[in-house]
HTML snippet that shows the backbone in 3Dmol.js (N, CA, C, O; Angstrom):
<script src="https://3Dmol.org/build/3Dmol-min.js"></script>
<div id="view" style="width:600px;height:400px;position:relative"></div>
<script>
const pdb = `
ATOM      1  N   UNK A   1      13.766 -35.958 -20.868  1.00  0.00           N
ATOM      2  CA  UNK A   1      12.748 -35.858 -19.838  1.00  0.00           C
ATOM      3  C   UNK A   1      13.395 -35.379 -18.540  1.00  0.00           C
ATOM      4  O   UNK A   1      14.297 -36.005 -17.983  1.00  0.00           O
ATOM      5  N   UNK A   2      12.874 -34.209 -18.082  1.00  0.00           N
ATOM      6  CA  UNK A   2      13.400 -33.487 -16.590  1.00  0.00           C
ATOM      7  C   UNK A   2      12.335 -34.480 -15.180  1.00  0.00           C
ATOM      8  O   UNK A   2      11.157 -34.402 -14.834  1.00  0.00           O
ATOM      9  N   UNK A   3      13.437 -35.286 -14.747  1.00  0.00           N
ATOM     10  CA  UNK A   3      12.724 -35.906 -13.576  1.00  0.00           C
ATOM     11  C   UNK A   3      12.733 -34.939 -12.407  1.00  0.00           C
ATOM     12  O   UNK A   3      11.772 -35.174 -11.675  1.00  0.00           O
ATOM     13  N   UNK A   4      13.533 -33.868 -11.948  1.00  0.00           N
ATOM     14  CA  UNK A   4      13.982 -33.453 -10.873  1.00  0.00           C
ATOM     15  C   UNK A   4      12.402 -32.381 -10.411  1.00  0.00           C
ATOM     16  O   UNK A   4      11.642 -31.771 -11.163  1.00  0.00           O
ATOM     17  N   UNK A   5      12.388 -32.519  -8.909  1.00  0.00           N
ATOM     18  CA  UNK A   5      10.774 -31.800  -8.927  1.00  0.00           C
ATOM     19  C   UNK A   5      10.896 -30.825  -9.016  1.00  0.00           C
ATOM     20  O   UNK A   5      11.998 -30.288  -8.912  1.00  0.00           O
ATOM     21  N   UNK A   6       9.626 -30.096  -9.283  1.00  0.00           N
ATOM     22  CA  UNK A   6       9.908 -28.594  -9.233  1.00  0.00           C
ATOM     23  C   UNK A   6      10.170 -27.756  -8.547  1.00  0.00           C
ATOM     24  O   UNK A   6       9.973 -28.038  -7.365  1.00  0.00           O
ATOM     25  N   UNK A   7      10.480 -26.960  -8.698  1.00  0.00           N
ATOM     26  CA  UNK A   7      10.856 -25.639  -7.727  1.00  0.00           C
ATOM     27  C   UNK A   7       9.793 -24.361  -7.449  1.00  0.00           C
ATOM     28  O   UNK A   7       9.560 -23.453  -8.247  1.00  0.00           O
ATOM     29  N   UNK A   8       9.476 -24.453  -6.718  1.00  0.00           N
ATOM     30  CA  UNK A   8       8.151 -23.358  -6.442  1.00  0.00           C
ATOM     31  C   UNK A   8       8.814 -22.216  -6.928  1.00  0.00           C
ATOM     32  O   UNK A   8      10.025 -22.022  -7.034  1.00  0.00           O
ATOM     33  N   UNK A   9       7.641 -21.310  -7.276  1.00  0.00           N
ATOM     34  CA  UNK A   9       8.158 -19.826  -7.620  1.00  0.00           C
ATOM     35  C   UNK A   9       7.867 -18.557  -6.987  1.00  0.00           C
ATOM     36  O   UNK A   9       8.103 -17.388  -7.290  1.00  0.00           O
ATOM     37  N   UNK A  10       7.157 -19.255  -5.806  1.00  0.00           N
ATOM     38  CA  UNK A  10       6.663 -18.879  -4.199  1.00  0.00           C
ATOM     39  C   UNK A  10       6.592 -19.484  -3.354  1.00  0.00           C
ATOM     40  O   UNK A  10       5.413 -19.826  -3.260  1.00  0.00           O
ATOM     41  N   UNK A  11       7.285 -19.978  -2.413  1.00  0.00           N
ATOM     42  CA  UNK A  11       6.592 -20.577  -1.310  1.00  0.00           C
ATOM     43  C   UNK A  11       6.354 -19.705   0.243  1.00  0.00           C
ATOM     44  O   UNK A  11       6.913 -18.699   0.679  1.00  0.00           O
ATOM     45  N   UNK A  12       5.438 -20.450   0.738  1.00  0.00           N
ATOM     46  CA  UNK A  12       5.150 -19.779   1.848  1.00  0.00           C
ATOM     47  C   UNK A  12       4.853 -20.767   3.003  1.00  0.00           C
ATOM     48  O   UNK A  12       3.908 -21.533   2.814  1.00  0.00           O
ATOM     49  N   UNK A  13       5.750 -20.887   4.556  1.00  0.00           N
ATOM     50  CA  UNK A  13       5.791 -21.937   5.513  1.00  0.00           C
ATOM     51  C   UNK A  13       5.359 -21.623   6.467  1.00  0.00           C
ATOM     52  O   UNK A  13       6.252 -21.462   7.299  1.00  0.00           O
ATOM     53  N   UNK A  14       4.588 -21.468   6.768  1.00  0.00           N
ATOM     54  CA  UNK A  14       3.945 -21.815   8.586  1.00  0.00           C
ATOM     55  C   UNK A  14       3.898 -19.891   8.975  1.00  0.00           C
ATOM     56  O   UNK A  14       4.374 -19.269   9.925  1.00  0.00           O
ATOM     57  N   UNK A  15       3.118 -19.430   7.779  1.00  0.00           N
ATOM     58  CA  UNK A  15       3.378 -18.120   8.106  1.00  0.00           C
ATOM     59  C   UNK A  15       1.760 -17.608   9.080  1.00  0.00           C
ATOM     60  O   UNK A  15       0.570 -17.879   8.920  1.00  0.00           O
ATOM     61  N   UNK A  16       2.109 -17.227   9.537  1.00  0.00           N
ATOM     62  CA  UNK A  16       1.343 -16.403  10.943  1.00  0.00           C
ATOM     63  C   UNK A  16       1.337 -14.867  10.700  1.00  0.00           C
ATOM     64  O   UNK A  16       2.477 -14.512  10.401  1.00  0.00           O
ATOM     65  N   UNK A  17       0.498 -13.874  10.720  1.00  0.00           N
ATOM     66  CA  UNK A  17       0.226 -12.753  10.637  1.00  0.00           C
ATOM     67  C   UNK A  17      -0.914 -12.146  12.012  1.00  0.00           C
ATOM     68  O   UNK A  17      -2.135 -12.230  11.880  1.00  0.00           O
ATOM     69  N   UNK A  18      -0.253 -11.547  13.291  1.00  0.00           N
ATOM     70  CA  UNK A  18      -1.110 -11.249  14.646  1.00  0.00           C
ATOM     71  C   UNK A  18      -1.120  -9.986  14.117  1.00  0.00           C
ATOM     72  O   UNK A  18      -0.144  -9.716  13.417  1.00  0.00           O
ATOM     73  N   UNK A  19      -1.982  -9.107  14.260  1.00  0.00           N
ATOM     74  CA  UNK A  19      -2.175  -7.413  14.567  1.00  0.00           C
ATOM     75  C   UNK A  19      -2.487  -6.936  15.672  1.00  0.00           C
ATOM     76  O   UNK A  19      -3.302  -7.430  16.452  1.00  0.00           O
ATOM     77  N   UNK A  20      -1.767  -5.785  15.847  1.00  0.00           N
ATOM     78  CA  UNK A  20      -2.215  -5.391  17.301  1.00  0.00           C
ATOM     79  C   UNK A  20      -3.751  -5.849  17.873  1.00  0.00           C
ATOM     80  O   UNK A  20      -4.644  -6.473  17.300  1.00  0.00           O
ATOM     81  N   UNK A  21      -3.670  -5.173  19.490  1.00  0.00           N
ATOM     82  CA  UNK A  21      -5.288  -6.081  19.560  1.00  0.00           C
ATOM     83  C   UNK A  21      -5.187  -7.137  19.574  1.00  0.00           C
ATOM     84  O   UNK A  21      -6.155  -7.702  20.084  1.00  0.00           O
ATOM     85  N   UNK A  22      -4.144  -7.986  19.111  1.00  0.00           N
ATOM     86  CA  UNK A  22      -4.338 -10.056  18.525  1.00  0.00           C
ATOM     87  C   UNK A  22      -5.179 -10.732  17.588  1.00  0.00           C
ATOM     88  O   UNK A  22      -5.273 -11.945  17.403  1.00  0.00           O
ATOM     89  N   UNK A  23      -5.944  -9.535  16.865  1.00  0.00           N
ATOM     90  CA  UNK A  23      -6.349 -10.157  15.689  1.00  0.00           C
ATOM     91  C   UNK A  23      -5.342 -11.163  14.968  1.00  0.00           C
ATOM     92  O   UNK A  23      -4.205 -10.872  14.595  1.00  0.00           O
ATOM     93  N   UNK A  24      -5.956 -12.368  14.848  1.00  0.00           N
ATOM     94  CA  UNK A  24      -4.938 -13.463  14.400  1.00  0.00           C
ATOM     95  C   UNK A  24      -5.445 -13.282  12.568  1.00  0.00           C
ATOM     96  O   UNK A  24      -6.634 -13.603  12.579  1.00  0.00           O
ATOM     97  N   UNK A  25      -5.096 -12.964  11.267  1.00  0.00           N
ATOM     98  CA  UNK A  25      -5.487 -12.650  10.206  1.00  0.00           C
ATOM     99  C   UNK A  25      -4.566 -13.934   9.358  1.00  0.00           C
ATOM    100  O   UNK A  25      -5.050 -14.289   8.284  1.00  0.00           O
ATOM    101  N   UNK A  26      -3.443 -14.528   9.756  1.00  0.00           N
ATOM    102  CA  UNK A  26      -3.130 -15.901   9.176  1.00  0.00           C
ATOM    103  C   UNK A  26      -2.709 -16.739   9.877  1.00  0.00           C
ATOM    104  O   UNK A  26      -1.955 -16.294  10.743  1.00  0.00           O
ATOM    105  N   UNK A  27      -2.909 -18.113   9.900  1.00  0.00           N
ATOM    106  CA  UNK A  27      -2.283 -19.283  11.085  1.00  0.00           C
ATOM    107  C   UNK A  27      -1.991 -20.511  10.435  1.00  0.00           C
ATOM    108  O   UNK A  27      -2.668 -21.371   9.870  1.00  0.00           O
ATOM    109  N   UNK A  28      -0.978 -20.370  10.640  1.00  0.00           N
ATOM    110  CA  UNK A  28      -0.132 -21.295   9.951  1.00  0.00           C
ATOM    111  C   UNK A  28      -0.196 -21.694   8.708  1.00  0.00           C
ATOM    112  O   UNK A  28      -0.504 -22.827   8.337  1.00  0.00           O
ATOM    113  N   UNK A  29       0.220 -20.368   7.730  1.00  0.00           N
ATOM    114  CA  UNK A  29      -0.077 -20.322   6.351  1.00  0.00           C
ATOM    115  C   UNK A  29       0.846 -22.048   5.515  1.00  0.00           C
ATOM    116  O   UNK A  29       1.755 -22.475   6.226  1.00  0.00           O
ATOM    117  N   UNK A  30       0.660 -22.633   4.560  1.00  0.00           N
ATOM    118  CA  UNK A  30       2.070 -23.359   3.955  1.00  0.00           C
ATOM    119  C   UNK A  30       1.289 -22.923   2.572  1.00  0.00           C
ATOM    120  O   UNK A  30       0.065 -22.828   2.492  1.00  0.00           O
ATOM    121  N   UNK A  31       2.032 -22.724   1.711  1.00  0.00           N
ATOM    122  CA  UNK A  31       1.627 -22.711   0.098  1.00  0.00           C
ATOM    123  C   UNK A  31       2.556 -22.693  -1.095  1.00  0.00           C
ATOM    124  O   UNK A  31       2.977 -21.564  -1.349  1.00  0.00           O
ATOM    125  N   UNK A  32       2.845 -23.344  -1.633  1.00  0.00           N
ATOM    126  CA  UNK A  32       4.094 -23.734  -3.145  1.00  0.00           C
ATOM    127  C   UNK A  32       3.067 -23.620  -4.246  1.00  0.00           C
ATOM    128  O   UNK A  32       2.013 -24.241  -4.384  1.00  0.00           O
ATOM    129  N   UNK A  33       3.649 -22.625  -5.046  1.00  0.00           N
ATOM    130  CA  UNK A  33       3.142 -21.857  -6.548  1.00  0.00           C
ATOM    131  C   UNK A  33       4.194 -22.529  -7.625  1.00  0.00           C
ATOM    132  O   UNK A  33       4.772 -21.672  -8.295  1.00  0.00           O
ATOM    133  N   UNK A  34       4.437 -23.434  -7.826  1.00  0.00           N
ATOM    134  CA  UNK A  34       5.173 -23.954  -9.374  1.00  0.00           C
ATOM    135  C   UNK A  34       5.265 -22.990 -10.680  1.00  0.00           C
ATOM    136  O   UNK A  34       4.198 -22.801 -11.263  1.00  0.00           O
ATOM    137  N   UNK A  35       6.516 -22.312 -11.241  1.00  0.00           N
ATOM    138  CA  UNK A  35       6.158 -21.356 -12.082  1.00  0.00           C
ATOM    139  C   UNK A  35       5.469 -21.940 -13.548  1.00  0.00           C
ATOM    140  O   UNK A  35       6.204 -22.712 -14.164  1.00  0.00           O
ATOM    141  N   UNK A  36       4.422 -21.712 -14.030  1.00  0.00           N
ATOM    142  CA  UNK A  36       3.815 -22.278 -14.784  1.00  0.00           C
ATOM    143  C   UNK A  36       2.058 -22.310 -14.352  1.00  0.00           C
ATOM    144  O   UNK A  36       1.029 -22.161 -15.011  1.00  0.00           O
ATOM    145  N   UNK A  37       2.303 -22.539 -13.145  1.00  0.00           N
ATOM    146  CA  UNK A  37       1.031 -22.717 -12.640  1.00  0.00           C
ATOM    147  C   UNK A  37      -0.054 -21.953 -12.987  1.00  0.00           C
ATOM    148  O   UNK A  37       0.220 -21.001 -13.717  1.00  0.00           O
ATOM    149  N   UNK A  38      -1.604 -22.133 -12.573  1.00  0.00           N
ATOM    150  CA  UNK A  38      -2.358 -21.081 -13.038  1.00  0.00           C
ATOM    151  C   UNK A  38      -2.738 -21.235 -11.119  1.00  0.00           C
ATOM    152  O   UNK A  38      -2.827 -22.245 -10.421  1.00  0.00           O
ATOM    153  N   UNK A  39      -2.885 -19.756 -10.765  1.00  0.00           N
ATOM    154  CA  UNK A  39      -3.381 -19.881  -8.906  1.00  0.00           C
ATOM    155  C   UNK A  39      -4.378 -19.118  -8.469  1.00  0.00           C
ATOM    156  O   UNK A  39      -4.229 -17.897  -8.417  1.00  0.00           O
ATOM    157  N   UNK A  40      -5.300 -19.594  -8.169  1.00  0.00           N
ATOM    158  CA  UNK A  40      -6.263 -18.498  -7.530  1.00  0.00           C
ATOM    159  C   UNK A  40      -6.452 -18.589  -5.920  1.00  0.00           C
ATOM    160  O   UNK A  40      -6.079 -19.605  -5.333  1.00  0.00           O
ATOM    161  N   UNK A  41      -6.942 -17.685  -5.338  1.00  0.00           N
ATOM    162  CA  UNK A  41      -6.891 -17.214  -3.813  1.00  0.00           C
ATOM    163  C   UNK A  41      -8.311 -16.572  -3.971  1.00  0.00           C
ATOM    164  O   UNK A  41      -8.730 -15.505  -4.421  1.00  0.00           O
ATOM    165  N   UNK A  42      -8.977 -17.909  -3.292  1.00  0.00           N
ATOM    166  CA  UNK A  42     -10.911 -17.553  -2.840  1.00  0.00           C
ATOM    167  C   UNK A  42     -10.973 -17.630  -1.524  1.00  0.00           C
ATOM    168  O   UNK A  42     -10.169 -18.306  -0.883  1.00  0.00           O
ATOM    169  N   UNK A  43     -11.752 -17.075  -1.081  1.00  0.00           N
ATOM    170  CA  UNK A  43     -12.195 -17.071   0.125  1.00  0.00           C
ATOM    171  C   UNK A  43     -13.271 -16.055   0.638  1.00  0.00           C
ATOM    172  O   UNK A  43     -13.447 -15.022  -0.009  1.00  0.00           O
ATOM    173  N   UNK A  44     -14.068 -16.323   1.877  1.00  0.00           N
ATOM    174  CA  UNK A  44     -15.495 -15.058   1.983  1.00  0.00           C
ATOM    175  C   UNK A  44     -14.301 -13.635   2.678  1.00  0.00           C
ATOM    176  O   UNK A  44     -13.089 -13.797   2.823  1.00  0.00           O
ATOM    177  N   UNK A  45     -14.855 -12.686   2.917  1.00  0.00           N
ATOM    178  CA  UNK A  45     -14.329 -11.683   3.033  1.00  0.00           C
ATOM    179  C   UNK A  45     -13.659 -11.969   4.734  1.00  0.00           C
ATOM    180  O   UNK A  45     -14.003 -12.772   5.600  1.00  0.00           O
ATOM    181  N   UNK A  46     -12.703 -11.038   4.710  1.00  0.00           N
ATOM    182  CA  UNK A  46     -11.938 -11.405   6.199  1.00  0.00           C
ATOM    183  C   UNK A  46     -11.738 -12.659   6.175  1.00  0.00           C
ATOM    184  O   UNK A  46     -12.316 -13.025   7.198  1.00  0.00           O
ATOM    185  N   UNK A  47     -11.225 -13.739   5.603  1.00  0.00           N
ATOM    186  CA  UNK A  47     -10.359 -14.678   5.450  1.00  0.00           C
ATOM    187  C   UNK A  47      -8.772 -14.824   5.413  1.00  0.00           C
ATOM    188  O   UNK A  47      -8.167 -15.896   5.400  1.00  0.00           O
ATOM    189  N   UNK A  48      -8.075 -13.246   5.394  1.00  0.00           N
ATOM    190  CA  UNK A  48      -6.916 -13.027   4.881  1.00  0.00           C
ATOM    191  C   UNK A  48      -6.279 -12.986   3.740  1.00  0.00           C
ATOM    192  O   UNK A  48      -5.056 -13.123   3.760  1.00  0.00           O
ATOM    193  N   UNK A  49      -7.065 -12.761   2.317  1.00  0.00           N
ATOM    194  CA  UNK A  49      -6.627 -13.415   1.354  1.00  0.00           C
ATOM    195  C   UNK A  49      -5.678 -11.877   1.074  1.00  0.00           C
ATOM    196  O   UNK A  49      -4.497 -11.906   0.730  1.00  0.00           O
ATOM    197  N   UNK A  50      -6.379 -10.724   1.274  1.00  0.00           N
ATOM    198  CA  UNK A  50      -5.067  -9.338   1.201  1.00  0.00           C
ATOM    199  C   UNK A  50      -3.697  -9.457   2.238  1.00  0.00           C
ATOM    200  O   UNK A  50      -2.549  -9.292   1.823  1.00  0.00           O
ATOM    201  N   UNK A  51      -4.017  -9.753   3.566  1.00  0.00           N
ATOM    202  CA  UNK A  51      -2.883 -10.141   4.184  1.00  0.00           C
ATOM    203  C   UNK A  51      -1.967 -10.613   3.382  1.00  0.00           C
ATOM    204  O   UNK A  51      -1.046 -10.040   2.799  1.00  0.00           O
ATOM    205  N   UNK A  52      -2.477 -12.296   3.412  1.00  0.00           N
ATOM    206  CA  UNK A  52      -1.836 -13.116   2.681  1.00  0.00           C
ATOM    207  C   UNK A  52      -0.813 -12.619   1.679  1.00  0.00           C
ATOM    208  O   UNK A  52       0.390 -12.672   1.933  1.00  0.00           O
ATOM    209  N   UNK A  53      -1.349 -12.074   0.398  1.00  0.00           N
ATOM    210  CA  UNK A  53      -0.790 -11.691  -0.707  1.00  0.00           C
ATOM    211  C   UNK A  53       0.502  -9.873  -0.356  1.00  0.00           C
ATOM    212  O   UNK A  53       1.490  -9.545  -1.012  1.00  0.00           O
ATOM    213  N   UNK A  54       0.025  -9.317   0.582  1.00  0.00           N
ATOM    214  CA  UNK A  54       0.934  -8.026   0.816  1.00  0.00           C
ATOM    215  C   UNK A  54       2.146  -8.824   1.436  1.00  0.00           C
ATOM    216  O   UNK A  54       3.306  -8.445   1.271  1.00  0.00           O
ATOM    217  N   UNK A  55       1.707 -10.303   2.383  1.00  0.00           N
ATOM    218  CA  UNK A  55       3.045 -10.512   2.656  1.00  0.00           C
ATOM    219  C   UNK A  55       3.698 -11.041   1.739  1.00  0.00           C
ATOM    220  O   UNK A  55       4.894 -10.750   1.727  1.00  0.00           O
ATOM    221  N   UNK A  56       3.271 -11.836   0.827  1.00  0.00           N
ATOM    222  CA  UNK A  56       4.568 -12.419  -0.303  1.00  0.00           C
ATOM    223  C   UNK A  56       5.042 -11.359  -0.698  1.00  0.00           C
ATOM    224  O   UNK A  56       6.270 -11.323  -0.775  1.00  0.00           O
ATOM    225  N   UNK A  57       4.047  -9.779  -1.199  1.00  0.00           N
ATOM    226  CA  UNK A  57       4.985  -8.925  -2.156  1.00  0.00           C
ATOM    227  C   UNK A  57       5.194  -7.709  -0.573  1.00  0.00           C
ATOM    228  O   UNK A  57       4.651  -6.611  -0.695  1.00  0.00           O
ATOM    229  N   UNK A  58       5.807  -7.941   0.508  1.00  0.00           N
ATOM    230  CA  UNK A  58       6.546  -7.429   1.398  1.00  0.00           C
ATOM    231  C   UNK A  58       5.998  -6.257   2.347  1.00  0.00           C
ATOM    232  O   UNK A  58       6.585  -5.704   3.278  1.00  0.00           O
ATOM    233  N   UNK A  59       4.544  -6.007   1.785  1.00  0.00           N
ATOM    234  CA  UNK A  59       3.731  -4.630   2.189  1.00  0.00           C
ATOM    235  C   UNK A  59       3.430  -4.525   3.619  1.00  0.00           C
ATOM    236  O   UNK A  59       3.506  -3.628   4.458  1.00  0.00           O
ATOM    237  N   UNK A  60       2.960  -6.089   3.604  1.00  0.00           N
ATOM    238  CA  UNK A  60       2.541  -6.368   5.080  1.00  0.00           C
ATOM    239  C   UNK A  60       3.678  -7.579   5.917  1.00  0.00           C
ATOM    240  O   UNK A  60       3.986  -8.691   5.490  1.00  0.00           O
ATOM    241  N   UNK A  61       4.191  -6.837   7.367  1.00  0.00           N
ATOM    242  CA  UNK A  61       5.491  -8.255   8.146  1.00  0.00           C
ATOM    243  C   UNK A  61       4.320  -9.097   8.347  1.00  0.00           C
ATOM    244  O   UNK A  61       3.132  -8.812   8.497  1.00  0.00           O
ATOM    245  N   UNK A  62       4.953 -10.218   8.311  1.00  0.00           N
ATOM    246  CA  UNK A  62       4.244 -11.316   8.576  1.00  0.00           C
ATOM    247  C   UNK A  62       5.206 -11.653  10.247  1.00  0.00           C
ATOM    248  O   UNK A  62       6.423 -11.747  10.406  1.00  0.00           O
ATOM    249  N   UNK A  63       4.014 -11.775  11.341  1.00  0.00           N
ATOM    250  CA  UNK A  63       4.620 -12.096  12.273  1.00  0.00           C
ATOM    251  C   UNK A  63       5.550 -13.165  12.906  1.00  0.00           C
ATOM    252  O   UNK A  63       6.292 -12.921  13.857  1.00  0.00           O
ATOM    253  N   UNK A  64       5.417 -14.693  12.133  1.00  0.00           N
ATOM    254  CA  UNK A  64       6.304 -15.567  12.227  1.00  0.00           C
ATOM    255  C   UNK A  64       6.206 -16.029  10.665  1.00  0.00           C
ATOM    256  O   UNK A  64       5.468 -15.514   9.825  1.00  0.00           O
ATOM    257  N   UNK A  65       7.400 -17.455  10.393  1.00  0.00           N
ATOM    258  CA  UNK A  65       7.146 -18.451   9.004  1.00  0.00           C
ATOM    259  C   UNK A  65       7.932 -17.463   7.877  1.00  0.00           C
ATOM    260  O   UNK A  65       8.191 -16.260   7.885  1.00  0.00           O
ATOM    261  N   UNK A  66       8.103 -18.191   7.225  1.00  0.00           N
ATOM    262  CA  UNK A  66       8.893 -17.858   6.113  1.00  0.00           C
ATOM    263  C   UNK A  66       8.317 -17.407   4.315  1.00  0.00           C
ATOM    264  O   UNK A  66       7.234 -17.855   3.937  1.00  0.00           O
ATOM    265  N   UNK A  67       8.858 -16.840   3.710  1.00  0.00           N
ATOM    266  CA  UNK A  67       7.656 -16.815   2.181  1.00  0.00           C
ATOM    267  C   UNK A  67       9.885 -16.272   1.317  1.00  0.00           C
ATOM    268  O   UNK A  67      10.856 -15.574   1.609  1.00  0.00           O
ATOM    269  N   UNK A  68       9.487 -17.103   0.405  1.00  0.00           N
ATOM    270  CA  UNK A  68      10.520 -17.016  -0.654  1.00  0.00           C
ATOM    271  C   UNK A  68       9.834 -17.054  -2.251  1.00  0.00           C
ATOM    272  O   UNK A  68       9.471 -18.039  -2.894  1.00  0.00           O
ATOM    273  N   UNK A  69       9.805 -15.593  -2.626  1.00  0.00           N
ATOM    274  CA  UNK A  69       9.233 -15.471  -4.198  1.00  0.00           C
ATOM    275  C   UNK A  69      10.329 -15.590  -5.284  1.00  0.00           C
ATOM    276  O   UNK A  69      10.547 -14.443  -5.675  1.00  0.00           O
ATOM    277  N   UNK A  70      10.888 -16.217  -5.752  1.00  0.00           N
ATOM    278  CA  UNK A  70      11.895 -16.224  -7.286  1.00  0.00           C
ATOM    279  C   UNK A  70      12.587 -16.402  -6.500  1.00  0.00           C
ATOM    280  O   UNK A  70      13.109 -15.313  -6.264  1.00  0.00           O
ATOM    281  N   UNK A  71      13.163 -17.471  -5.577  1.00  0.00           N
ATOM    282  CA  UNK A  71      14.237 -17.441  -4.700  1.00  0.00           C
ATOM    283  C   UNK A  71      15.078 -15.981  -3.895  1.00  0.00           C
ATOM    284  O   UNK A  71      16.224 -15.781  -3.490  1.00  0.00           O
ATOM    285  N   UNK A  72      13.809 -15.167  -3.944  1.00  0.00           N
ATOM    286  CA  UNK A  72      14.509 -14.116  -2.301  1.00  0.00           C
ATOM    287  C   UNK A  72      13.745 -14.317  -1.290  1.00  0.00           C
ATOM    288  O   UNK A  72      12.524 -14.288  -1.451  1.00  0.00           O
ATOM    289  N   UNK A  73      14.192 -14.513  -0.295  1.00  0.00           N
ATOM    290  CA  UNK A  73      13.249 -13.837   0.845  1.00  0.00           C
ATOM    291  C   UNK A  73      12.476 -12.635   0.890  1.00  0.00           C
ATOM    292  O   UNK A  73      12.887 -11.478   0.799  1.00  0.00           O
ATOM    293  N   UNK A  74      10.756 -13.242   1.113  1.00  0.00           N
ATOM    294  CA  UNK A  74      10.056 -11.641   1.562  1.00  0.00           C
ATOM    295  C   UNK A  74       9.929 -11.350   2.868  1.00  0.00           C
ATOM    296  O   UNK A  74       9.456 -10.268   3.217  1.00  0.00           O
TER     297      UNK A  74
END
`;
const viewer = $3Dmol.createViewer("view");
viewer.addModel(pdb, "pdb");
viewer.setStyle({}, {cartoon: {color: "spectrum"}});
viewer.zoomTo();
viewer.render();
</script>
């Protein structure tokens, strides 16, 4: 039996995304994906959920906070 907790296979900390203008599009993101997991991302439209996701896979800078996918930094 593996007691030790898991290890996310994404996480994402206190991530913030401003766009010019100051559109604020994330505030103070936190989110841990466990590999195994099943994850979905709902929300009404203009919620950030594309933000969100371009910054884990690097498309979009995220203006502050941290996101680590398979242990690299995005």
């Amino acid at each position: 039996m593996n007691s030790s907790p898991p290890v996310p296979i994404i996480s994402v900390r206190g991530v913030n995304k401003t766009y010019a203008g100051g559109f604020q599009a994330l505030k103070n993101i936190d989110l841990a994906i466990n590999r195994g997991e099943i994850f979905a991302l709902l929300g009404p439209n203009g919620a950030g959920k594309t933000t969100l996701i371009g910054t884990i896979c690097g498309i979009v800078n995220a203006t502050s906070g941290t996101i680590v996918a398979d242990g690299h930094d995005s």
